[in-house]
N, C-alpha and C positions, 0 to 999 in steps of 0.2 A: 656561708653565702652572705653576700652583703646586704644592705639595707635597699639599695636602688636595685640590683637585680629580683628582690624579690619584689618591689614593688614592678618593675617591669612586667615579671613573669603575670601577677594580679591583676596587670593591666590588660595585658593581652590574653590571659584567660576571659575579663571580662567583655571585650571585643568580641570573643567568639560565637557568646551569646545573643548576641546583637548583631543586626543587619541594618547597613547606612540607606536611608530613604532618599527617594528624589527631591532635590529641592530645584527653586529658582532665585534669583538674589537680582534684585535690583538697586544702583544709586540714583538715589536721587540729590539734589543740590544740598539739602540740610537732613538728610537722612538713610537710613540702606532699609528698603525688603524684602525678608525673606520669605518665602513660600515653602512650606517642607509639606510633600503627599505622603502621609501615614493612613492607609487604606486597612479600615479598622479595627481605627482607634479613635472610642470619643472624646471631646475634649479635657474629661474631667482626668484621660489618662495620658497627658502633656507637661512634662516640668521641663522647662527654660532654666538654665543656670549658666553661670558667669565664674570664670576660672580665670582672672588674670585677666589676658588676651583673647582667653577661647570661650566662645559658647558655644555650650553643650546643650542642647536637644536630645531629649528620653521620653519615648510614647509606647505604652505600655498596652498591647492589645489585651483585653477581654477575655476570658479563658470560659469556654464551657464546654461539658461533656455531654458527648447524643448518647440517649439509651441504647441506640444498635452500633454504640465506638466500634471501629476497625482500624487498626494501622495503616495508615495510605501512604507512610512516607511525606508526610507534612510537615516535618520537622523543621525544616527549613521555611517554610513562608508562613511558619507559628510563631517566630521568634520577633521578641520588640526592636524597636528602632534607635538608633543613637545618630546622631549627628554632632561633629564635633566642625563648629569652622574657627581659625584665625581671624579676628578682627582686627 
């Protein structure tokens, strides 16, 4: 197996784990805003990084267990957030 296929497969395994959040992006004349809705997650669980081209966006919800836990099938809107744009 080569070295880029398995970094591929790593990648997209790590994708799976993650769900892309809503954002909104505006330009402005000397600057771009982004808005990303991560419905929570507080701020201390937000890391910004810079790849090159791309910023990546990773917000990390909050994990806690209720005494009366039951499986409800929430595995899906458990999962943190990634955002990756081209700049």
């Amino acid at each position: 197996m080569s070295t880029s296929s398995r970094h591929r497969r790593a990648y997209e395994a790590s994708n799976a784990t993650f769900r892309q959040p809503s954002y909104d992006c505006r330009e402005l004349p000397d600057a771009v805003t982004i808005v990303v809705y991560v419905p929570g997650v507080g701020a201390s669980g937000v890391e910004i990084e810079a790849y090159g081209p791309d910023l990546v966006i990773t917000a990390h919800k909050t994990r806690f267990v209720r005494v009366n836990w039951q499986g409800l099938n929430l595995e899906g809107s458990q999962r943190d957030y990634r955002l990756r744009l081209r700049l």
